[in-house]
C-alpha positions as CSV (number, residue, x, y, z in Angstrom):
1,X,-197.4,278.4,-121.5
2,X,-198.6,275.7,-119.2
3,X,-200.2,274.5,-122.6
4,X,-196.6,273.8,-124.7
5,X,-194.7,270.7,-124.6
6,X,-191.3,271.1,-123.1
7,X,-190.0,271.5,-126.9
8,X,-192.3,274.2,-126.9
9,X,-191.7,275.8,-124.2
10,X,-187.5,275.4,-124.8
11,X,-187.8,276.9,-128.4
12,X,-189.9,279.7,-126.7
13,X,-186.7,280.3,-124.5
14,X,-184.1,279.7,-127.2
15,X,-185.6,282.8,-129.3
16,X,-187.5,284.5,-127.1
17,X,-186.4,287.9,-126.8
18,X,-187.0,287.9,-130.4
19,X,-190.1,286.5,-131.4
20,X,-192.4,286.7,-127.6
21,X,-193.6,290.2,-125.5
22,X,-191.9,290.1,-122.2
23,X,-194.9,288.9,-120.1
24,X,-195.2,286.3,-122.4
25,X,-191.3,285.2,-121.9
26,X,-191.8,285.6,-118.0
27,X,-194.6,283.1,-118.3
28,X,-192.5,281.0,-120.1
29,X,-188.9,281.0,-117.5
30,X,-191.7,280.4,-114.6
31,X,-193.5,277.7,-116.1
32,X,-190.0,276.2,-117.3
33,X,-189.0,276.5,-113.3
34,X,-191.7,274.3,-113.0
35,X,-191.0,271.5,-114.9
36,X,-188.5,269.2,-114.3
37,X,-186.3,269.6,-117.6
38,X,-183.1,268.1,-118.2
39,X,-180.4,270.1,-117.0
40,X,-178.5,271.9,-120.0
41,X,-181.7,271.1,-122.6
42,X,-182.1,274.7,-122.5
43,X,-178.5,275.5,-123.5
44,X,-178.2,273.2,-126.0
45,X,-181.8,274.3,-127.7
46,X,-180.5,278.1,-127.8
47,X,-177.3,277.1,-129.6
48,X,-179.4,274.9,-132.3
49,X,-181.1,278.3,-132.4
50,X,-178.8,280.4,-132.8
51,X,-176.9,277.6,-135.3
52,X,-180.0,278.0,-137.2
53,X,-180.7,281.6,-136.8
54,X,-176.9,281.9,-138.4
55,X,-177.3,279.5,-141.5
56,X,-180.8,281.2,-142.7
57,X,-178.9,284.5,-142.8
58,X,-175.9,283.5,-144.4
59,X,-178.2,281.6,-147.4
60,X,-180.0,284.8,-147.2
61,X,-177.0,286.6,-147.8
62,X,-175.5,284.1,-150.5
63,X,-179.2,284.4,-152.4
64,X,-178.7,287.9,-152.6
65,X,-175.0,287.9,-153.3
66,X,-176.0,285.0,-156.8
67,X,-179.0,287.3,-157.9
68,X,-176.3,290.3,-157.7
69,X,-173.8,288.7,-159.7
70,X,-176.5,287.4,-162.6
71,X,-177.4,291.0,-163.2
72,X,-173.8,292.2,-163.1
73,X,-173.6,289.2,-165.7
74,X,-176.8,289.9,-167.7
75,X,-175.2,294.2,-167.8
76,X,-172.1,293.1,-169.3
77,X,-173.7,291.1,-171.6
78,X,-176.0,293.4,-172.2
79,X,-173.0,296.6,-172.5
80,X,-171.0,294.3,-174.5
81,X,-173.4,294.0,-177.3
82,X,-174.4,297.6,-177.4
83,X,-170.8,298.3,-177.7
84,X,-170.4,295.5,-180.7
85,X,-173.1,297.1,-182.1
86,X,-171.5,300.6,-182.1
87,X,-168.0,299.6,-183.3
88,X,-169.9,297.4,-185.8
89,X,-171.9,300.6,-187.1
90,X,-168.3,302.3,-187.2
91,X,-166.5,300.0,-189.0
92,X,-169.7,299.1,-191.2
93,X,-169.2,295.1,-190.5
């Protein structure tokens, strides 16, 4: 960790628990003890994380939710013309 710039080694913190092994984080909160980082650069790097963290799962979530609706969309389309076709057929239009 001695190798990261302090944005490194802050966005290594922010997401840590996540994304690092735990000798790997420990290596990380000493070498931050270390350095003589602002006081509450830490904080606000974890809540840009987290802001971020929230955002790409709610556009994951709204990608999912617009590809749903289009094949609701493309089934009803698709229902609705079988069923023309049938009453069609019926009625000999």
């Amino acid at each position: 960790m001695a190798g990261k710039t302090d944005k490194e080694l802050l966005f290594v913190l922010a997401g840590g628990e996540n994304d690092y092994n735990p000798e790997a984080l420990q290596a990380a909160k000493d070498e931050y003890a270390k350095r003589s980082i602002p006081e509450g650069a830490l904080d606000f790097v974890k809540e840009s994380y987290q802001l971020n963290k929230q955002i790409e799962e709610n556009n994951t979530k709204a990608k999912n939710e617009t590809v749903n609706l289009i094949l609701w969309l493309k089934i009803a389309t698709i229902s609705g013309l079988i069923l023309f076709a049938i009453i069609a057929s019926i009625l000999k239009l």
